[in-house]
C-alpha positions as semicolon CSV with decimal commas, in nm:
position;residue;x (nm);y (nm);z (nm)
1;X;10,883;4,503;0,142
2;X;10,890;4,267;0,419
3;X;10,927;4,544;0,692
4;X;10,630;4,733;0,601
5;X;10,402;4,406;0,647
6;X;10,592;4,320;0,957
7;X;10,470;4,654;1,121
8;X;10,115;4,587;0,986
9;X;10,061;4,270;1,111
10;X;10,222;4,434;1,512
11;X;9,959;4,714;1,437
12;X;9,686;4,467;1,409
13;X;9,801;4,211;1,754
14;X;9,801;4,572;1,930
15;X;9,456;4,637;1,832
16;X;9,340;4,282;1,864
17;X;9,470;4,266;2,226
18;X;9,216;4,474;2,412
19;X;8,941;4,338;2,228
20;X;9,039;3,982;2,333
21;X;9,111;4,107;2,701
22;X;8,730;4,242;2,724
23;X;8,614;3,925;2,554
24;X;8,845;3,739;2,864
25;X;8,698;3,974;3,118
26;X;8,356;3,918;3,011
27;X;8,391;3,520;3,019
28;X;8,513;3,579;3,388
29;X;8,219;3,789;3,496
30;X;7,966;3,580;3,317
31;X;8,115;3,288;3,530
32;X;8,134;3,487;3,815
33;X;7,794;3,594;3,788
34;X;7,672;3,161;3,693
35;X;7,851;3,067;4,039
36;X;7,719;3,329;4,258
37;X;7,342;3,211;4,106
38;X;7,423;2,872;4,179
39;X;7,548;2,907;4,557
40;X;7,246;3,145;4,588
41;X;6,999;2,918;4,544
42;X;7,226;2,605;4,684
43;X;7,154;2,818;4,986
44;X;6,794;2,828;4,930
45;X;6,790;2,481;4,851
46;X;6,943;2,391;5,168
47;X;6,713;2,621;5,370
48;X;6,440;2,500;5,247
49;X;6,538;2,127;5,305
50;X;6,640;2,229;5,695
51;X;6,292;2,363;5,734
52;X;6,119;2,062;5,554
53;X;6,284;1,875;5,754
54;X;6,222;2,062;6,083
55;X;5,857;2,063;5,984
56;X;5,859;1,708;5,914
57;X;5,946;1,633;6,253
58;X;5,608;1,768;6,412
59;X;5,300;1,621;6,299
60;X;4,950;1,739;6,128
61;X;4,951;2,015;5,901
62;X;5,328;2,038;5,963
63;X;5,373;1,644;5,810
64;X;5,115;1,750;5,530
65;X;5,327;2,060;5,383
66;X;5,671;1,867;5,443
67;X;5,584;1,616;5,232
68;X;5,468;1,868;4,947
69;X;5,740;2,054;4,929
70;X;5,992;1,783;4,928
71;X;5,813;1,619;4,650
72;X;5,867;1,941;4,459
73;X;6,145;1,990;4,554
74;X;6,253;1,585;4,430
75;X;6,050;1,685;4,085
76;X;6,280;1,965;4,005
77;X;6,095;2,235;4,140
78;X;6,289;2,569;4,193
79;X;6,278;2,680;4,604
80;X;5,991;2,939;4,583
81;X;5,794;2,688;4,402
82;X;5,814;2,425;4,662
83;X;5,757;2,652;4,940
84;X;5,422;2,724;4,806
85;X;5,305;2,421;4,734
86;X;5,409;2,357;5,102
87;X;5,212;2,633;5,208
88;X;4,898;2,562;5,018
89;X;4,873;2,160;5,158
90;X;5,009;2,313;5,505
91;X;4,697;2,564;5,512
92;X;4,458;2,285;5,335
93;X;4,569;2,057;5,636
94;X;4,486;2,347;5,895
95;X;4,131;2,371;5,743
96;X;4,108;2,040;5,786
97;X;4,207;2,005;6,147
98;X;3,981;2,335;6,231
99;X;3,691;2,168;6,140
100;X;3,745;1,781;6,247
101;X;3,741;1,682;5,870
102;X;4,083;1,487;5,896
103;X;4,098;1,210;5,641
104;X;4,305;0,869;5,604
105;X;4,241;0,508;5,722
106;X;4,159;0,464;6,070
107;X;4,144;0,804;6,135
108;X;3,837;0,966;6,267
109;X;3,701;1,304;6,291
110;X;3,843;1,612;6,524
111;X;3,691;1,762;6,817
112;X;3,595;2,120;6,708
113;X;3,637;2,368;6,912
114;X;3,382;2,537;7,147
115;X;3,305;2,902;7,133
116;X;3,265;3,034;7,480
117;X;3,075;3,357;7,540
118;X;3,043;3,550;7,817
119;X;2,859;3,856;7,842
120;X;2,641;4,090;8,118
121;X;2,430;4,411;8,107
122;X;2,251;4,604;8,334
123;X;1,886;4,737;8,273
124;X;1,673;4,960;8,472
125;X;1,402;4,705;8,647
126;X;1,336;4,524;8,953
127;X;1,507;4,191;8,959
128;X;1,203;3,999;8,949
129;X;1,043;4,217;8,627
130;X;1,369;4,130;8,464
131;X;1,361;3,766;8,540
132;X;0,999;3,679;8,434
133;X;1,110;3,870;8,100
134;X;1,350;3,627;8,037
135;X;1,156;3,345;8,105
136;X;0,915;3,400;7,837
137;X;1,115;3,215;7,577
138;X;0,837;3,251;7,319
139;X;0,872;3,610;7,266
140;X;1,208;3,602;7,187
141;X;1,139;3,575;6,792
142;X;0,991;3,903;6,831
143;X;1,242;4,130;6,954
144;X;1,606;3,930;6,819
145;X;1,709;3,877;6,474
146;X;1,744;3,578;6,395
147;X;1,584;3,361;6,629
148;X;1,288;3,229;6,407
149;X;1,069;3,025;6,645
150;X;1,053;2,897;7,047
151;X;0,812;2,619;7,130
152;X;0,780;2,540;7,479
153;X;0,773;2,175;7,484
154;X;0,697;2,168;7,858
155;X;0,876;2,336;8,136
156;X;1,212;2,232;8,124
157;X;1,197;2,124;7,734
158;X;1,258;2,411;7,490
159;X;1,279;2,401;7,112
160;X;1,473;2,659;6,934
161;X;1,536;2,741;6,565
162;X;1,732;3,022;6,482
163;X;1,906;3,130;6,146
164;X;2,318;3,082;6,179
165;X;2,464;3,259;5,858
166;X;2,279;3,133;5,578
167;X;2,131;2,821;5,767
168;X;1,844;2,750;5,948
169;X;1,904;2,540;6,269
170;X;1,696;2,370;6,546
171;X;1,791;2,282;6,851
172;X;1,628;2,126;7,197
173;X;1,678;2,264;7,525
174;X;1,628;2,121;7,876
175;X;1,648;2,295;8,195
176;X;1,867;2,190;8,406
177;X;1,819;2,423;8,704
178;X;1,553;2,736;8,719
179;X;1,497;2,928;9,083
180;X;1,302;3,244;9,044
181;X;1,483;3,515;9,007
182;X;1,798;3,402;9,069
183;X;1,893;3,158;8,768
184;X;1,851;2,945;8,485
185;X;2,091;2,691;8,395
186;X;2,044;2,485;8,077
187;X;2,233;2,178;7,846
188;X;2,100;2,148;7,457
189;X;2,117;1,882;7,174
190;X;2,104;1,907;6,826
191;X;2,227;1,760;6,474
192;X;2,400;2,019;6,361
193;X;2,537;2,231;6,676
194;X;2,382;2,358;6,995
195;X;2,401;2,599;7,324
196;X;2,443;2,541;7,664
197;X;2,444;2,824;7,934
198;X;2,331;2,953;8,226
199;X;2,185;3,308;8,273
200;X;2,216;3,495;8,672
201;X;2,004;3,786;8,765
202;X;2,166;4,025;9,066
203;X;2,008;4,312;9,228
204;X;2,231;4,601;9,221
205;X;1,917;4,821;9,338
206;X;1,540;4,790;9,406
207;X;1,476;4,911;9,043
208;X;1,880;4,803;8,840
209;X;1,941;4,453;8,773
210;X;2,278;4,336;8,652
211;X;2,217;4,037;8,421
212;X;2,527;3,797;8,370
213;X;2,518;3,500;8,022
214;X;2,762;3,238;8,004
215;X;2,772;3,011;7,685
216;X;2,848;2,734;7,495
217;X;2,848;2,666;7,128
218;X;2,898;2,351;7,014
219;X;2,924;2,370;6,628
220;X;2,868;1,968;6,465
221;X;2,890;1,954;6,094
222;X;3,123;2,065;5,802
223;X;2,926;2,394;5,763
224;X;2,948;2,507;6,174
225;X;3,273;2,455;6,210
226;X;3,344;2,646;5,917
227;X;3,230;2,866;6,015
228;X;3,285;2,900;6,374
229;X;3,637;2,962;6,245
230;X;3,497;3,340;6,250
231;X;3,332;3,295;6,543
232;X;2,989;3,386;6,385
233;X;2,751;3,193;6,573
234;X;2,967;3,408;6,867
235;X;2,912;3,747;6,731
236;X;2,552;3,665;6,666
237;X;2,467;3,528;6,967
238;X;2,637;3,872;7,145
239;X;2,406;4,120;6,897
240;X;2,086;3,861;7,024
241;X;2,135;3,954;7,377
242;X;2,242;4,314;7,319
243;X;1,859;4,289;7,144
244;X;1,728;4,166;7,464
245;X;1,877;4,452;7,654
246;X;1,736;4,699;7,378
247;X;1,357;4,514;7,450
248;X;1,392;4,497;7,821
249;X;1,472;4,899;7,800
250;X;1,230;4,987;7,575
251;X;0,953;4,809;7,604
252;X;0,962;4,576;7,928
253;X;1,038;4,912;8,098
254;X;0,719;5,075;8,022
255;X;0,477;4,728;8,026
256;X;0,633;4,638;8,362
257;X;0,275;4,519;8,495
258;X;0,216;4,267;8,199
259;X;0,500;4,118;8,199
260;X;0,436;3,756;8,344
261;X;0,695;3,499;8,364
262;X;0,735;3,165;8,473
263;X;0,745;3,134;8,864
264;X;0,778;2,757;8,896
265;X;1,110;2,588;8,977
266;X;1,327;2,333;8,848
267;X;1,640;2,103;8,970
268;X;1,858;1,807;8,809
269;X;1,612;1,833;8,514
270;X;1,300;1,782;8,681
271;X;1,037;2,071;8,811
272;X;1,006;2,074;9,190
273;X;0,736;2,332;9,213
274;X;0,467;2,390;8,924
275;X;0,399;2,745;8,849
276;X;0,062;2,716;8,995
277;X;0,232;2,611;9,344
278;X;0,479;2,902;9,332
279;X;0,238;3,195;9,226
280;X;-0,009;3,016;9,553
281;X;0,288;3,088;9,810
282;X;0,350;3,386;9,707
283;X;-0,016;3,517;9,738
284;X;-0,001;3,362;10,089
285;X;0,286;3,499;10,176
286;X;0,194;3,827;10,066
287;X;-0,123;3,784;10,252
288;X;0,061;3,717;10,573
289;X;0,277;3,995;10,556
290;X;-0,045;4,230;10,504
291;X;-0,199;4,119;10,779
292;X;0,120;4,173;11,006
293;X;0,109;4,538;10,884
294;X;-0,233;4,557;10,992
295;X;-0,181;4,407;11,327
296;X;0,115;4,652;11,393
């Protein structure tokens, strides 16, 4: 009897033994599998430390995000956690720096940056036609977009207000330097941003004038700086002067003989010759050189 339950009980260690070898293999692989995970993201730990680290060691918006992700980091937070919340106080901080808003005791606010624009264009008129255009700064509400209003203070003082976005802004201009039909060179102030430029006009030919604009923007306030980090007030100002050239073509072309400017001059600020004085030499002058003609 006892041979019968001897080979029973070697039947049943023979079928037992692969059952325990896949339970053994499993164990291994699960383990495997646990230390693999855990030097993965010991890896990603440790990368993410170096670069905290090597981000700590600049300053600004670098400093900011360091600091966040390290204190995730300390409170348990898995890698891709922490880098984020690095990355959201790193691009907070940039904000901040872009438009001079940085906060904290003793500090005070950033210089923002200016947008510089240059542009020229050519139009089909005599040099002088072209200049006197531009010297009729009240018009300009009726041929740009968003200029609103121009009052001429006096001759060198200027006050603008012009739509930027979805604000209205006003601005004062003095002239700095004006000579007939050669330039006009101008500085502005204003509590929440402002222009300065200078405008050339060059004869290319008795009827083509090449006009050259360089300028300025000075954005001052939360809402300019903003958004002068997409260079609006840049891309408006560039549509507003391809609206002059659209006027000067269009309708300064064919109104050539009513188009009268400002002939006076100005330098360091101050006018040198009144209007009145300029338009007087030139009438002499062009009396002079009609009587020479007749003479010859």
């Amino acid at each position: 009897m006892t041979m019968p339950e001897t080979g029973t009980e070697e039947r049943a260690d023979d079928k037992s033994r692969p059952v325990e070898g896949l339970k053994d293999a499993g164990r291994e692989f699960v383990q495997t599998l646990m230390v693999r995970t855990l030097e993965k993201a010991s890896g990603r730990i440790e990368g993410m430390t170096r670069r905290l680290n090597d981000a700590a060691d600049g300053d600004g918006a670098s400093k900011k995000a360091a600091a966040a992700g390290a204190e995730k980091l300390a409170k348990g937070a898995g890698p891709l956690k922490a880098g984020l919340g690095a990355g959201v106080a790193g691009a907070k901080e940039k904000a901040k720096e872009a438009v001079g808003a940085g906060g904290g005791k003793g500090g005070g606010a950033g210089k923002a940056k200016v947008t510089n624009i240059v542009e020229q264009f050519d139009v089909g008129l005599p040099r002088r036609v072209a200049y006197d255009q531009w010297t009729r700064f009240t018009d300009f509400p009726s041929f740009t977009k968003k200029v609103e209003s121009v009052e001429q203070e006096s001759d060198e003082k200027v006050n603008w207000r012009a739509q930027i976005l979805w604000s209205h802004r006003s601005w004062e201009s003095t002239i700095t330097e004006q000579v007939p039909d050669e330039r006009i060179v101008w500085t502005s102030k204003g509590p929440r941003g402002y222009v300065d430029g200078a405008v050339t006009f060059h004869e290319l030919a008795p009827t083509m004038t090449r006009i050259l604009l360089v300028a300025e923007y000075h954005p001052d306030g939360f809402f300019e700086k903003t958004a002068n980090l997409w260079r609006a007030q840049g891309r408006r100002l560039r549509l507003e002067f391809k609206n002059v050239k659209r006027h000067m073509m269009t309708q300064t072309l064919l109104n050539q003989e009513e188009v009268e400017g400002w002939r006076g001059e100005i330098r360091d600020g101050e006018v040198v010759k009144t209007h009145e004085e300029a338009v007087k030499e030139e009438e002499q002058a062009s009396e002079g050189r009609a009587g020479e003609r007749g003479r010859a």
